[in-house]
N, C-alpha and C positions, 0 to 999 in steps of 0.2 A: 772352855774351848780355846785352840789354838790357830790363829788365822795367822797365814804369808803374806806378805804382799809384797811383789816383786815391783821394781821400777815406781816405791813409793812416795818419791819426792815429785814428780811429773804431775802435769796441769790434771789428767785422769787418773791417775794412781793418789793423788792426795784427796780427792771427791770421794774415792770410793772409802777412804781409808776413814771420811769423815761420815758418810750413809752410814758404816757399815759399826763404827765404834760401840763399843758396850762397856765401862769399866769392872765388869765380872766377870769380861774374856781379856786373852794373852795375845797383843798383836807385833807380832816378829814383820818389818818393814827394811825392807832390801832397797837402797839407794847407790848413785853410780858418782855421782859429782856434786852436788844441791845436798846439804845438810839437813836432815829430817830434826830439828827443834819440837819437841812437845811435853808439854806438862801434865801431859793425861798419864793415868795412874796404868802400871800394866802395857807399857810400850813400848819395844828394844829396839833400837834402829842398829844396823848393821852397814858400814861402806864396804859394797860388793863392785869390784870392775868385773861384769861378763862379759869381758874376753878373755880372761883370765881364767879358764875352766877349774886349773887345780884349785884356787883361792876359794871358787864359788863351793864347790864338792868340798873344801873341807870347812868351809861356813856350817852348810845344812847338817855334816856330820857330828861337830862339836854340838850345834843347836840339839840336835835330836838326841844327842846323850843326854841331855838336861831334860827337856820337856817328853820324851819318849814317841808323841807321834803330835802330826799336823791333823786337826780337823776338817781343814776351810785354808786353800791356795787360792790365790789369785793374780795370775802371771800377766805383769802390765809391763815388764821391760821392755826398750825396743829400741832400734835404732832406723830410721829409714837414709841415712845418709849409706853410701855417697850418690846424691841426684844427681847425676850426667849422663851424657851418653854410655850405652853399654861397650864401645868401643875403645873409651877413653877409662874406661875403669882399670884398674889395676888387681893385679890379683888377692895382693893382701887386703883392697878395701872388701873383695868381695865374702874373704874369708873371715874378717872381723863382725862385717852382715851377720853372715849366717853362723856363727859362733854365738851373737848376742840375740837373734831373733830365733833359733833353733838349737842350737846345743846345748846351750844356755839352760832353756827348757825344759829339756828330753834328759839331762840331768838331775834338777828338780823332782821332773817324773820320778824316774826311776829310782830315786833314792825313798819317797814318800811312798809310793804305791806300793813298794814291794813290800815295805816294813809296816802300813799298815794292813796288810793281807795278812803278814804271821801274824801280826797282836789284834786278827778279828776287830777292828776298826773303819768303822765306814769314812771315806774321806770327799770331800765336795771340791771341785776343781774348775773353773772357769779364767778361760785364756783369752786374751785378747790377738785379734786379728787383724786382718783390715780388708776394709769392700774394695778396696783398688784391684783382688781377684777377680770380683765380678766382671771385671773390665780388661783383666789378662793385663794389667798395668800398665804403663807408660814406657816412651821410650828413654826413661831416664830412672828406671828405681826396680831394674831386671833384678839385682841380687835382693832386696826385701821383698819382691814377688815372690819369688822362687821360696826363700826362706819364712816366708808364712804361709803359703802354699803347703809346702812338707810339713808344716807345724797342723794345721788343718786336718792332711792327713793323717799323721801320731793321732792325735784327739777322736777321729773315726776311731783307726784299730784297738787304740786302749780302751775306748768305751765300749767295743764290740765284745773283749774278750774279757774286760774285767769289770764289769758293770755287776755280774753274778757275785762279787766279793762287796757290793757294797759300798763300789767305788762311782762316783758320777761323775762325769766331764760334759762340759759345756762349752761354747766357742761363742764369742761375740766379734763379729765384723761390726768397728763401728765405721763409720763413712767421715767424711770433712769435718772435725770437730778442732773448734777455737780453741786448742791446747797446747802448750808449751813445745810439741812434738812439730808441728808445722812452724811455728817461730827456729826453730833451732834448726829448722833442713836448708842447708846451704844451697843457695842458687833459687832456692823457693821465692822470690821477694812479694811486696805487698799486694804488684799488679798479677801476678799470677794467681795469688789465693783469690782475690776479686772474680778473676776470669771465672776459675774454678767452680762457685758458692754461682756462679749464673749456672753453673751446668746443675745444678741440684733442683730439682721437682718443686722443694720446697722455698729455693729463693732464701737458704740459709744456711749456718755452718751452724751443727749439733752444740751443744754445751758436754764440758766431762759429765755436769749434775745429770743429764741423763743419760747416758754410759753407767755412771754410778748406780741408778735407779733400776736398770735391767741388771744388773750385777749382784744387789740385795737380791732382787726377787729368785733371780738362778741361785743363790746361797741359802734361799730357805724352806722350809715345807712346802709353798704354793707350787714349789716348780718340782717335787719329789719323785714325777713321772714322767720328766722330761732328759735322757741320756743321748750323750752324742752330736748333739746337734750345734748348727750353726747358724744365729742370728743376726741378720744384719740391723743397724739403727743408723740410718744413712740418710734421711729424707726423703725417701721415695725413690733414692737411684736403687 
């Protein structure tokens, strides 16, 4: 089998990449900055910048000449910068957003989904989100609302129309998780995560290990009749 894994160097993209290992499958690992090092047998790492769209489309296309299709995607890239005010954003920050949280993506899709429909190939596909929808976002992170918002929606319509070929999608919002994504959001600093992890039910910020943990189970039999859908792992918000 052939597994993706986008935005694989990140505190939650390396959990998964580690639940998920098998050395009898082939794991293609898309990184943006952070060098993916491993000595595991059967694992090509790739430096991908998504905002770079042509760079990325012609990654997956070389890749897919060689291995012919992807079994198992799992889109963890992301960017939640720039946190400020929506009025002080700029337009190009907003368009690098939503190039790396959405087109980014809908790239990916559409290059895997279409080619495993002609080669009668079922493919498993689980995206990462985030619960900050739940909350119609803050007033500081309008362009990664927006842009995982739209990504959200893609995940409905492609599972509504293409779920008949064999194809499954699945959406995890995960909530406040102590991962490398919140250390790197500018303007984030320590007393706000504090603030933050009080607003949560549980009185705690998730681990990637369990993000990772709902991610196996969506990738494998147990969840084989579950399409579409989107689950949050938040602590209770």
């Amino acid at each position: 089998m052939n597994y993706l894994i986008t935005g694989a160097s990140g505190g939650i993209g390396k959990e998964i990449f580690k639940e998920i290992y098998t050395n009898e499958d082939k794991f293609f690992l898309f990184y943006n900055k952070k060098k993916i090092i491993s000595n595991k047998r059967n694992v090509f790492s790739f430096k991908v910048n998504f905002k770079n769209l042509n760079q990325l489309e012609k990654t997956i296309k070389k890749i897919l000449i060689k291995i012919k299709n992807f079994d198992y995607i799992i889109n963890c890239a992301g960017n939640a910068n720039p946190y400020k005010e929506f009025f002080n954003t700029s337009t190009n920050e907003i368009k690098d957003n939503i190039d790396i949280n959405l087109i980014s993506h809908l790239i990916i899709l559409r290059e895997n989904i279409e080619r495993n429909i002609k080669n009668n190939k079922s493919l498993t596909i689980v995206n990462l989100s985030s619960n900050t929808i739940s909350f119609n976002g803050s007033q500081k992170n309008i362009p990664y609302l927006c842009s995982k918002a739209a990504m959200e929606a893609v995940i409905k319509n492609l599972s509504k129309y293409y779920s008949k070929f064999k194809i499954r999608i699945n959406n995890i919002r995960p909530g406040v998780i102590n991962s490398g994504m919140t250390k790197n959001l500018k303007g984030y600093d320590k007393k706000r995560f504090r603030k933050r992890i009080g607003l949560i039910p549980g009185k705690k910020p998730g681990s990637p290990t369990d993000v990772a943990s709902l991610v196996k189970f969506l990738l494998s039999d147990k969840s084989k009749f579950i399409y579409g859908q989107t689950i949050s792992i938040s602590g209770g918000e």
